[in-house]
C-alpha positions in Angstrom: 14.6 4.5 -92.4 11.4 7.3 -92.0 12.1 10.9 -90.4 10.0 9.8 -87.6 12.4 6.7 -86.8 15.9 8.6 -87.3 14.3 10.9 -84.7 13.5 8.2 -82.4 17.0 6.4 -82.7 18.6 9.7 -81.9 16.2 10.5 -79.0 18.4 10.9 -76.0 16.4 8.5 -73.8 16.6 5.8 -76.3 20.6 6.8 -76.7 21.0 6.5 -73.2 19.0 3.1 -72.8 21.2 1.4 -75.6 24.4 2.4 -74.1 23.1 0.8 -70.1 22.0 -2.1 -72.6 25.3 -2.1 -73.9 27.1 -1.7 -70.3 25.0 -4.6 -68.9 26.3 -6.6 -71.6 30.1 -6.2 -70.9 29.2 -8.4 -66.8 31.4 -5.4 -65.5 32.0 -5.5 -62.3 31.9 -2.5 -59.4 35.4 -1.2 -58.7 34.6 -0.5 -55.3 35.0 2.8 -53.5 37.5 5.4 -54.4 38.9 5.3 -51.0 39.9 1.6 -50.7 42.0 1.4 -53.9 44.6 0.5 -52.1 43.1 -1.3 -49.5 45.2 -4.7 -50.2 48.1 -3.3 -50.0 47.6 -1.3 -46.6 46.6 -4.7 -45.1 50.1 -5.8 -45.3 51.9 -2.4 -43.7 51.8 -1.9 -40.1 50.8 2.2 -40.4 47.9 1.4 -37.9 49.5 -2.0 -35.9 52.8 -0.2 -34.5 53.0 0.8 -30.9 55.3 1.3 -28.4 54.6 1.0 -24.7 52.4 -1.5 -22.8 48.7 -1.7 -24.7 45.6 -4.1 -23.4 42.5 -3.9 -25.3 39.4 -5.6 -23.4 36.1 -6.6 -25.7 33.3 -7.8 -24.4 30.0 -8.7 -26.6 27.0 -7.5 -24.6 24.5 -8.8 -27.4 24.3 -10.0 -31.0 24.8 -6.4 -31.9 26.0 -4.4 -29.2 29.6 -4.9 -28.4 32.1 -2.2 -26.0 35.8 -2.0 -25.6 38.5 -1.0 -22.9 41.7 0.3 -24.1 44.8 0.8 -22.3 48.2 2.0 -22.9 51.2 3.4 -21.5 54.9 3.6 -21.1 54.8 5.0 -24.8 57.7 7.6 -25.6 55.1 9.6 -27.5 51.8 9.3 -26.0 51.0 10.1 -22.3 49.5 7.0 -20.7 45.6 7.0 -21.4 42.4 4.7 -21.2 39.5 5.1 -23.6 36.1 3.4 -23.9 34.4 2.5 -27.4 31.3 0.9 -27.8 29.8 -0.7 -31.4 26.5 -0.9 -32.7 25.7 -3.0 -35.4 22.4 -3.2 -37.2 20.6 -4.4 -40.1 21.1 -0.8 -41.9 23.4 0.9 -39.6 26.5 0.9 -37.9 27.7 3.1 -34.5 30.8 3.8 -33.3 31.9 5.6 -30.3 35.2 6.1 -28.0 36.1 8.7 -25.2 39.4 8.8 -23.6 40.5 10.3 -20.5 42.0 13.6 -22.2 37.8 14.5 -23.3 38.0 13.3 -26.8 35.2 12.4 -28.3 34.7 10.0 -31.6 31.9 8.9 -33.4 30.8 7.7 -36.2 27.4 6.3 -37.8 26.7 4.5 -41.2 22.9 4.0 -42.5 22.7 2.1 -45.8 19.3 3.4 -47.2 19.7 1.0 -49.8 21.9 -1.5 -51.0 23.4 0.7 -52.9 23.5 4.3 -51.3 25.1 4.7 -47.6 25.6 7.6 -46.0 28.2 8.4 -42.9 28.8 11.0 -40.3 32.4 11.0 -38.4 32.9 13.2 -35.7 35.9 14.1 -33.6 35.5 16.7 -30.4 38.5 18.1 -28.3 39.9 20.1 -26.2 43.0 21.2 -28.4 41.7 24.2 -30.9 41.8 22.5 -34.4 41.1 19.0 -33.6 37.8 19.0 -33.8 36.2 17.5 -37.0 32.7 16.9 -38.9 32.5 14.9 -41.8 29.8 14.4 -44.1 29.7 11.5 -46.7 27.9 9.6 -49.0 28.6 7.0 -51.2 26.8 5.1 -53.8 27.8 2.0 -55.2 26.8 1.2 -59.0 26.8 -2.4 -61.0 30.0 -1.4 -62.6 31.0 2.4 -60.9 31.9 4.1 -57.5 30.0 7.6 -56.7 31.4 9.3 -53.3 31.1 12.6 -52.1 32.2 14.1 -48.6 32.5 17.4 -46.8 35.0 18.1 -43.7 34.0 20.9 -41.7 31.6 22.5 -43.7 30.1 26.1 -42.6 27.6 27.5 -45.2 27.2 30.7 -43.2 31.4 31.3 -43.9 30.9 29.3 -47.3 34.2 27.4 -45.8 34.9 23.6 -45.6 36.9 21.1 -47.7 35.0 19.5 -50.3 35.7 16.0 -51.9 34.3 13.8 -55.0 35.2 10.6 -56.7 34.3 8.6 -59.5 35.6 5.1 -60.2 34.5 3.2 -62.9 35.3 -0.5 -64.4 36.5 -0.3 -68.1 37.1 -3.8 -68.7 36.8 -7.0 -66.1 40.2 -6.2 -65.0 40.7 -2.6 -65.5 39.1 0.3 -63.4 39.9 4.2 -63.9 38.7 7.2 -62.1 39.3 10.7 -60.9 38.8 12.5 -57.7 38.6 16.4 -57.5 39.2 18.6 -53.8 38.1 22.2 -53.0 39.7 24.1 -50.0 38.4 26.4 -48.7 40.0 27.5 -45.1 39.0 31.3 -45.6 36.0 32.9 -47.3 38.9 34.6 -49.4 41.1 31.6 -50.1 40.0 28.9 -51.9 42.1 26.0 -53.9 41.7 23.3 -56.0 43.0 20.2 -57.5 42.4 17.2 -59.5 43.7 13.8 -59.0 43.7 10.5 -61.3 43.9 6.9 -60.6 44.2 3.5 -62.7 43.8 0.2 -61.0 44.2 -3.5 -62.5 43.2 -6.5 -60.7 43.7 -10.3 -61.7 43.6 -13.4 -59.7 46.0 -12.9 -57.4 47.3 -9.8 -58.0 46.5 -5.9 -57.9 48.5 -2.6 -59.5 47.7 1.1 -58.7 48.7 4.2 -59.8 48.1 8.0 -58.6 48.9 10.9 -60.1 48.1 14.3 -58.6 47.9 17.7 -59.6 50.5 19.0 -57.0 53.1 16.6 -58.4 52.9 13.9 -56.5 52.8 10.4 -58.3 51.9 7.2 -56.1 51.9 3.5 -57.2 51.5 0.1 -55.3 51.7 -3.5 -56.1 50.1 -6.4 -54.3 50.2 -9.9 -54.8 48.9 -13.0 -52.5 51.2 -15.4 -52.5 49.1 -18.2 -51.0 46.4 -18.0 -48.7 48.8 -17.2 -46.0 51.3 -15.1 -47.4 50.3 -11.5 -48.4 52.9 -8.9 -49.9 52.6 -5.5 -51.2 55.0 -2.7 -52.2 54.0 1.3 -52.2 56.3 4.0 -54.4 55.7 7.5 -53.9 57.4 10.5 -55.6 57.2 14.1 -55.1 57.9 16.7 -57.6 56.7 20.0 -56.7 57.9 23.1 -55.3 61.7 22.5 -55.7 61.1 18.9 -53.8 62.9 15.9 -55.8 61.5 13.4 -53.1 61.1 9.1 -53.4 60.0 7.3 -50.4 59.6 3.0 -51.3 57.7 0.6 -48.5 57.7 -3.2 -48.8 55.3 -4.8 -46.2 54.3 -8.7 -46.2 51.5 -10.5 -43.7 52.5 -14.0 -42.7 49.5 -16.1 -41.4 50.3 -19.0 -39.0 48.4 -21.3 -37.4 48.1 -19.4 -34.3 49.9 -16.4 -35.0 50.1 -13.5 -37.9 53.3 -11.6 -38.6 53.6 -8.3 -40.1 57.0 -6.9 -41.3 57.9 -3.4 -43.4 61.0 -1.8 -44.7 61.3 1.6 -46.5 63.8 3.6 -48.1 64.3 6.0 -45.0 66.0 3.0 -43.4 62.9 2.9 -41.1 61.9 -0.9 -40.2 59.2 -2.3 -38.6 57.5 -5.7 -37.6 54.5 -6.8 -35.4 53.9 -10.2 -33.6 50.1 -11.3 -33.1 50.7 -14.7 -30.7 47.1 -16.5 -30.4 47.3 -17.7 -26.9 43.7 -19.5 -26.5 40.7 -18.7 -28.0 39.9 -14.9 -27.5 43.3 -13.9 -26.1 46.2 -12.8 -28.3 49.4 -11.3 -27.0 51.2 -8.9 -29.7 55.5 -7.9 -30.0 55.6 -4.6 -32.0 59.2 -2.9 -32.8 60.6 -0.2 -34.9 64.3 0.9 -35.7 64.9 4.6 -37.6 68.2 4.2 -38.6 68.3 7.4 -40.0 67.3 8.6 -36.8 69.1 5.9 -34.4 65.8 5.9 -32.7 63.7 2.7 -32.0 60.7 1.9 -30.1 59.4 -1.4 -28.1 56.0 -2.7 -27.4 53.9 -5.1 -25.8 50.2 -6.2 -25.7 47.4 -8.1 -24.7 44.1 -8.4 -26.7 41.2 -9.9 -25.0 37.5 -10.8 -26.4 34.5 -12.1 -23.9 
């Protein structure tokens, strides 16, 4: 081999061409975003289905796109009794959301995909309570075989404040997925802090592991695995070692789909249990049970609801 072709086999371009040759070769696929590693397993807790209280949610389709929403609840023993109002737009490259509740808050959010592979998102929150209010700025690009996200909550660059997150995921093997995600604080001009956080995910047929370790000492792993097409089940460890803390906290949640109904139970280690009833009455109308005992606590909580689409 000439001079002239060693240098043009070590040419950077030609190095980096090779090794997207090389990549393209492997059929990797994209891990997906950094943010719904764990998404699976969530599905099967009840963090966002638990209520307590009476609840009615009312959603009516004005259009093909253009759907709004009237939510009701109260007798809760934590929440006064409120209504809000939420209204979804849904295009061919974006996505609006909006609700507004009778203490003033305000919510939005907006997605625009500029390409099939780079979206960008705006969340909003305004109200009245100093400190509630929130602005973040994201976007998020999705690769053949890697996961680019970057996001800024509150950021002022007058005060050089704001919290500042990025992630990388990227696919190994067909199975196998690895990434890293690094935060900056920054509450005061004078205070700033830092960390680093690293994450392994497998996935095969009908099954998905995590793990999480973070620089503050706190490890987090999950386990998912479908059972059949109506039986979901996942299981979340998390354990904190930092400042003195010696901490373990274990949740086991499982989805049950029936033929008209969906059942959602969860235990934890802090003797806390929980379940959720989804009854489909008739098309478009579901009526929902939702229950919780502390033990630890000897407190509990009771709800019922109605969910009703036009």
């Amino acid at each position: 081999m000439s001079g002239s072709d060693l240098t043009q086999y070590w040419n950077p371009l030609h190095l980096v061409r090779l090794f997207n040759e090389y990549k393209a070769g492997l059929g990797l696929p994209n891990p997906g975003s950094y943010e719904a590693l764990q998404r699976e397993v969530k599905n099967t807790f009840l963090t966002n289905h638990v209520f307590d209280g009476a609840r009615a949610d009312l959603t009516k389709g004005l259009s093909q796109n253009f759907q709004v929403t009237h939510s009701f609840s109260l007798g809760s023993m934590i929440m006064p009794p409120s209504y809000s109002f939420g209204t979804v737009f849904v295009g061919a490259k974006s996505f609006l959301q909006g609700t507004i509740d009778t203490d003033g808050n305000l919510q939005a959010r907006v997605n625009y995909a500029w390409s099939q592979n780079l979206v960008s998102k705006i969340q909003s929150q305004l109200s009245n309570q100093p400190g509630h209010s929130m602005l973040q700025l994201e976007t998020d690009y999705n690769g053949d075989d890697f996961n680019l996200n970057v996001k800024a909550v509150n950021p002022s660059p007058a005060e050089g404040t704001g919290i500042f997150v990025g992630s990388y995921l990227q696919s190994v093997t067909k199975h196998l997925s690895v990434g890293l995600e690094g935060l900056l604080q920054k509450p005061t001009p004078d205070i700033e802090e830092s960390g680093l956080a690293y994450v392994a995910r497998y996935a095969k047929d009908n099954y998905i592991a995590t793990a999480q370790f973070q620089g503050m000492g706190v490890i987090q792993a999950s386990y998912y695995q479908k059972i059949n097409e109506k039986v979901d089940f996942g299981t979340e460890l998390q354990i904190i070692c930092a400042q003195g803390r010696r901490e373990a906290v274990c949740s086991v949640g499982g989805k049950f789909d029936f033929r008209q109904a969906t059942f959602r139970g969860q235990v934890d280690t802090t003797g806390k249990v929980s379940a959720v009833l989804e009854e489909k009455m008739a098309p478009g109308f579901s009526f929902l049970i939702s229950g919780e005992i502390d033990h630890m606590k000897g407190a509990s909580r009771f709800g019922v609801g109605i969910m009703l689409e036009a």
